[in-house]
N, C-alpha and C positions, 0 to 999 in steps of 0.2 A: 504494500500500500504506500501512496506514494502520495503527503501533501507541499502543493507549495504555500511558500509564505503567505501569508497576509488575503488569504482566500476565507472568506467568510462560508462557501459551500462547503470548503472541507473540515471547519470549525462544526461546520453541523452535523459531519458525520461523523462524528464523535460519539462517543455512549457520557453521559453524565454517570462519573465514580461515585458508586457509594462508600460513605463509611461504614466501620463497624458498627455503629448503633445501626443503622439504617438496616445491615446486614441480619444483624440480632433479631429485628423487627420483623423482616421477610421469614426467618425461618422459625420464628417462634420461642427462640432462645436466649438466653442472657449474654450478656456482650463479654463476660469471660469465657463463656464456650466457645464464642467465635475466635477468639484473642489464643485458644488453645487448636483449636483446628488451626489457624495461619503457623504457630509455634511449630506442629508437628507436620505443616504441610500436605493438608489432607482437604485445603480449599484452595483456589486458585484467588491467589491476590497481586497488587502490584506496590512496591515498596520504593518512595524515595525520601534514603534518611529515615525520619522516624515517622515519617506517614506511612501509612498503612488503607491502601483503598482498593475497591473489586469492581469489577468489570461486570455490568448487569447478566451481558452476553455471557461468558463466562461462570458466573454462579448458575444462571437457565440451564446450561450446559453441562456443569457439575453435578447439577440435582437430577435433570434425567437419566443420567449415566448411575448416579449412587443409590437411587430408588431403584430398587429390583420387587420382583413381584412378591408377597409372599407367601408362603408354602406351605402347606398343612402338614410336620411332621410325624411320620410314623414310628409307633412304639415295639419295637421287633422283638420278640419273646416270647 
């Protein structure tokens, strides 16, 4: 992907980052849980310094992949 400078179309396609609250929010979670997924890298985030923000695309994407269906286990005996 390729923007030039000072193009206000390519300003637009941009995704607006959310923070971690914001993140917590979506998933229904406390912002230390989120704070602990980014720690162990098991959410896709983008880091500069000490900011810490996600990519809407990216979490949509994370959650259909980490949601599986689930299963009715059986008790074998």
């Amino acid at each position: 992907m390729h923007f030039d400078r000072g193009s206000a179309r390519d300003a637009d396609d941009l995704p607006r980052l959310l923070n971690v609250n914001e993140v917590a929010e979506i998933l229904g979670v406390n912002v230390r849980h989120v704070r602990r997924l980014v720690f162990e890298s098991r959410i896709p985030y983008l880091k500069w310094g000490r900011l810490v923000r996600f990519d809407p695309r990216g979490i949509e994407r994370w959650l259909r992949v980490s949601c599986e269906p689930h299963r009715k286990r059986t008790v074998s005996g």
